[in-house]
C-alpha positions in Angstrom: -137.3 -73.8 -120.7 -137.0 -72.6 -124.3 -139.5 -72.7 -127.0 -140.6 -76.2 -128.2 -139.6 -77.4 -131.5 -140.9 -81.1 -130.8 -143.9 -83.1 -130.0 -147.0 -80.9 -128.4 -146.4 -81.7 -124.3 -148.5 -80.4 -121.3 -146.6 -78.7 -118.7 -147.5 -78.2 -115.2 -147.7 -74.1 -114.8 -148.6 -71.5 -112.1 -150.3 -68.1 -113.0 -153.2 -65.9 -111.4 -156.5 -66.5 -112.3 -160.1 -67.5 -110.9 -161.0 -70.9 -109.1 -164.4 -72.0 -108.6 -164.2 -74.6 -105.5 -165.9 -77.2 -104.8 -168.8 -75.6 -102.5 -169.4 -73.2 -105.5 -167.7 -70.3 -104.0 -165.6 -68.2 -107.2 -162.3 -66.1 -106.0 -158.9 -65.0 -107.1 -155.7 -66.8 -106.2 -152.8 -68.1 -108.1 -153.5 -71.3 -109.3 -151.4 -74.6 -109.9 -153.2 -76.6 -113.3 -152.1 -78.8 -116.4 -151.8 -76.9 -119.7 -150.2 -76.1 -123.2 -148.1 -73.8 -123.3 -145.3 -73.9 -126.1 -143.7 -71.0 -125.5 -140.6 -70.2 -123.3 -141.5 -70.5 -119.9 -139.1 -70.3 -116.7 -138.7 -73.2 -114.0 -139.5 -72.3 -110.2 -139.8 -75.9 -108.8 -138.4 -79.4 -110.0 -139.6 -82.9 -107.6 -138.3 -86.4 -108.3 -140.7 -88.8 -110.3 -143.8 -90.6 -108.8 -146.4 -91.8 -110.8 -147.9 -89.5 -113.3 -147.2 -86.5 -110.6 -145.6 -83.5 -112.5 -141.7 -83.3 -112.4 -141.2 -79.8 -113.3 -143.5 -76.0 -112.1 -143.6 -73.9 -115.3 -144.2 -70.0 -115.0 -145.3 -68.6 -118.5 -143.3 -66.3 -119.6 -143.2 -63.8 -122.4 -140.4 -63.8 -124.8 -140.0 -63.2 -128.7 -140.2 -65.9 -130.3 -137.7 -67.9 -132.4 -137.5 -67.7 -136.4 -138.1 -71.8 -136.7 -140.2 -73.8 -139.0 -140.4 -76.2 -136.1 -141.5 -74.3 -133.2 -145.0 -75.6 -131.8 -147.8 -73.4 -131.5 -150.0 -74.0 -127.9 -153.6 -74.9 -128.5 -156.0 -75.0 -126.8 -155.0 -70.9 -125.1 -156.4 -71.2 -121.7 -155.0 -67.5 -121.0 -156.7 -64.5 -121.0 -160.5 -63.4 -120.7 -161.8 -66.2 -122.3 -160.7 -70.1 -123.5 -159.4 -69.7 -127.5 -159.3 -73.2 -129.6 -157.7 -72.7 -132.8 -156.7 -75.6 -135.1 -155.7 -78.6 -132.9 -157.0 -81.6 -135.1 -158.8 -79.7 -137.7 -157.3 -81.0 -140.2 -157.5 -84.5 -141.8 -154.2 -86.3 -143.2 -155.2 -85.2 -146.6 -155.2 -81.2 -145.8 -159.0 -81.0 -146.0 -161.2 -80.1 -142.8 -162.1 -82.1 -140.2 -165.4 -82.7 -138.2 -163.9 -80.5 -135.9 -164.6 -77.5 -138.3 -167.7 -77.2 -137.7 -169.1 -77.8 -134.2 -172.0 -75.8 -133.4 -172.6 -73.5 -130.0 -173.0 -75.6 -126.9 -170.1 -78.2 -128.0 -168.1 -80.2 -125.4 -164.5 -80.3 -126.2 -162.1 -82.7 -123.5 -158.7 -81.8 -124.2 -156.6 -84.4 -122.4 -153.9 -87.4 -122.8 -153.9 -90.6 -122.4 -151.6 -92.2 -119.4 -151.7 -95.8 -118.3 -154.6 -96.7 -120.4 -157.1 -94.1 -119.2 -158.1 -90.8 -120.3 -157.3 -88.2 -118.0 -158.2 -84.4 -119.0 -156.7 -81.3 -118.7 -158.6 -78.5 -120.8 -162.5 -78.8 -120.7 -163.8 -76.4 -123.8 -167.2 -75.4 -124.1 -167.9 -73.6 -127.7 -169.5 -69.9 -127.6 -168.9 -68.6 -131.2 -166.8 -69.8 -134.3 -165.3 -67.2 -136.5 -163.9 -68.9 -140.1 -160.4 -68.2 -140.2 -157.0 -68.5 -142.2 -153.9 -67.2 -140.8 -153.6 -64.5 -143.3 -156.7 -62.6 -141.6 -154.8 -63.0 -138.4 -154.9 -58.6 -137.6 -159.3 -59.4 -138.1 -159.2 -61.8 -135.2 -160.9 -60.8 -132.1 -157.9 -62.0 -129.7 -154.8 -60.4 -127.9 -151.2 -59.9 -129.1 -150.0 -62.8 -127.2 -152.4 -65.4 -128.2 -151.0 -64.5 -132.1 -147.4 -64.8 -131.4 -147.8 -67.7 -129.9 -150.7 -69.7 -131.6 -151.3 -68.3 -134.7 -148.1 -66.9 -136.2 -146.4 -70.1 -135.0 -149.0 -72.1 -136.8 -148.0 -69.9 -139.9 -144.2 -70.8 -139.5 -144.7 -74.3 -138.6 -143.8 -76.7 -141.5 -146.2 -79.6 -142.4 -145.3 -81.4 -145.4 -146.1 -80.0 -148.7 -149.6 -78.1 -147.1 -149.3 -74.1 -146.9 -150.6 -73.6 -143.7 -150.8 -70.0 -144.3 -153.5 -70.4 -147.2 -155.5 -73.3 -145.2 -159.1 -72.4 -143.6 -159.5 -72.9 -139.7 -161.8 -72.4 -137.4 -161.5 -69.7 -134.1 -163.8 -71.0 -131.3 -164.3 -68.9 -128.5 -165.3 -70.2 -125.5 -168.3 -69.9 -122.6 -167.4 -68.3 -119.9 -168.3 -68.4 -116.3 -169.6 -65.4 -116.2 -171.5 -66.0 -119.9 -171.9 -69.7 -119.8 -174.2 -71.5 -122.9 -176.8 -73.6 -121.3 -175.0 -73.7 -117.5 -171.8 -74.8 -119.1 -168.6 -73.1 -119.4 -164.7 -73.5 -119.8 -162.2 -74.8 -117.3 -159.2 -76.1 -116.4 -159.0 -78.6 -113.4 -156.6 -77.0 -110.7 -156.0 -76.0 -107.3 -154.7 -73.1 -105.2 -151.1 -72.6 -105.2 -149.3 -73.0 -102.0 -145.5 -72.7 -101.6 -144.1 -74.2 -105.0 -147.0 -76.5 -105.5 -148.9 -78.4 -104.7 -148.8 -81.1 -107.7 -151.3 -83.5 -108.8 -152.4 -85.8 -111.2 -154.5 -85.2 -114.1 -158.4 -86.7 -113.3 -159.1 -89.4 -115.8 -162.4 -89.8 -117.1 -164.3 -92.3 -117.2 -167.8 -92.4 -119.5 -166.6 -94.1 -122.4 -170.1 -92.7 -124.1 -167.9 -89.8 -125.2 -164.3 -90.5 -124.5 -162.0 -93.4 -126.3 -159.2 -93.8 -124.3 -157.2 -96.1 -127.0 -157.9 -93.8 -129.2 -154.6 -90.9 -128.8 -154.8 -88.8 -131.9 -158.2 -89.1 -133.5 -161.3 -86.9 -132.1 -163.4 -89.0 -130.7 -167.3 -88.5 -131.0 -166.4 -84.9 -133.1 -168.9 -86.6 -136.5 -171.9 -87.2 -133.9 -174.7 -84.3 -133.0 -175.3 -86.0 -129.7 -178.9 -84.5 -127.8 -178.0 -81.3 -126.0 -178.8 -83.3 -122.9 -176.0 -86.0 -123.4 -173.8 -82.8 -124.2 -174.5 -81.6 -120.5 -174.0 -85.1 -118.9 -170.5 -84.8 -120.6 -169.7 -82.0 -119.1 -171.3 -82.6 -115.7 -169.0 -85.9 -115.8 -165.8 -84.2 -116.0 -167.0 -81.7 -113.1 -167.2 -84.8 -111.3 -164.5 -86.4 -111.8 -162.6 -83.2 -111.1 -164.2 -82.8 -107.7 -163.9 -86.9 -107.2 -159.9 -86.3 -107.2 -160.0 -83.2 -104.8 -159.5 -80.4 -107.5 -161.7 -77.3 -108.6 -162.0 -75.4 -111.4 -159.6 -72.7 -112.8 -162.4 -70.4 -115.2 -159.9 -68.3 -115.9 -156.3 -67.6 -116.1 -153.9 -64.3 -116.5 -152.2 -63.9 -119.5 -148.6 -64.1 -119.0 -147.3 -60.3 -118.0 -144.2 -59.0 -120.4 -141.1 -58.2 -118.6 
């Protein structure tokens, strides 16, 4: 599947990386899990239509990238040592900055879509550090190669309007790790172990409308509020359960895609 030049989409992908099961036990495996990526990325499995069950298994792959105004940069980058989060969102109609801008350590991100009425997540993002950004200081950033072609540079190319995106202030967030969580949180993806060409699954919705608006499909929801750090955890303790509620674990960290 080539580069994408429309809409941002999820794709279903398979790649190594570390799962955290449900009894708490952390090991390596290839992993199946929803995700971003806009980049070119090769088909290994396709299975008829059922419900909001993938249709297609994505490998990432690595491949230069096309000279397009229109080809989509993939944010949030779950690839790599550590979650990336870039410039989804922040940005209001107008060009200015959103709330999103400006989240302090400890944040809760849910990174998800809405299907058939209910939010159902795919990226859970827990913020480590912020580093003030434009595009221009691109070489200063503390991330890989990869994550530049594709997120970065692409969100230098893309075309919006009459804004310069190259000249526009962002904001880099890195995110907790397992191994270097902030307050017992960290970034994950829900998945499970890969086993033949699959298996598939649904994305888990979730549920506590306290911090998620389901109508709500391109606004961030909740990003003006400073909740208490204690509602913050019981965010991300409910999308750890409803993860676990729909049989899947947690993917705390996946490969970068290897160059061929």
């Amino acid at each position: 599947m080539p580069w994408n030049f429309r809409s941002h989409r999820r794709k279903f992908l398979r790649a190594p990386g570390r799962l955290l099961d449900q009894e708490g036990d952390l090991r390596r495996t290839e992993v199946v899990f929803w995700g971003e990526y806009e980049a070119a990325s090769r088909v290994t499995r396709r299975w008829p239509a059922a419900g909001a069950l993938p249709t297609i298994l994505h490998e990432p792959l690595v491949t230069s990238p096309p000279e397009s105004p229109k080809r989509q940069n993939t944010d949030p980058w779950v690839f790599g040592s550590r979650f990336l989060y870039s410039n989804c969102k922040q940005l209001t109609p107008y060009g200015g900055p959103s709330a999103l801008q400006s989240l302090p350590r400890g944040s809760v991100i849910l990174f998800g879509s809405q299907i058939a009425g209910l939010f159902c997540l795919d990226t859970l993002f827990v913020v480590a550090e912020a580093i003030p950004y434009t595009v221009r200081d691109v070489e200063e950033l503390p991330v890989g190669e990869l994550f530049r072609v594709c997120t970065i540079e692409s969100l230098a190319a893309y075309e919006r309007h009459s804004i310069d995106l190259r000249s526009v202030g962002f904001t880099l967030y890195l995110g907790a790790t397992y191994d270097d969580p902030v307050r017992g949180m960290f970034s994950f993806t829900p998945a499970v172990p890969a086993s033949g060409d699959g298996p598939r699954f649904e994305r888990p919705p979730y549920h506590d409308i306290r911090f998620v608006n389901p109508q709500s499909r391109q606004s961030p929801s909740g990003a003006k509020v400073r909740r208490p750090i204690s509602e913050v955890g019981e965010a991300w303790d409910a999308a750890v359960q409803s993860c676990h509620n729909h049989g899947l674990h947690l993917a705390v960290q996946v490969d970068s895609p290897a160059t061929e």
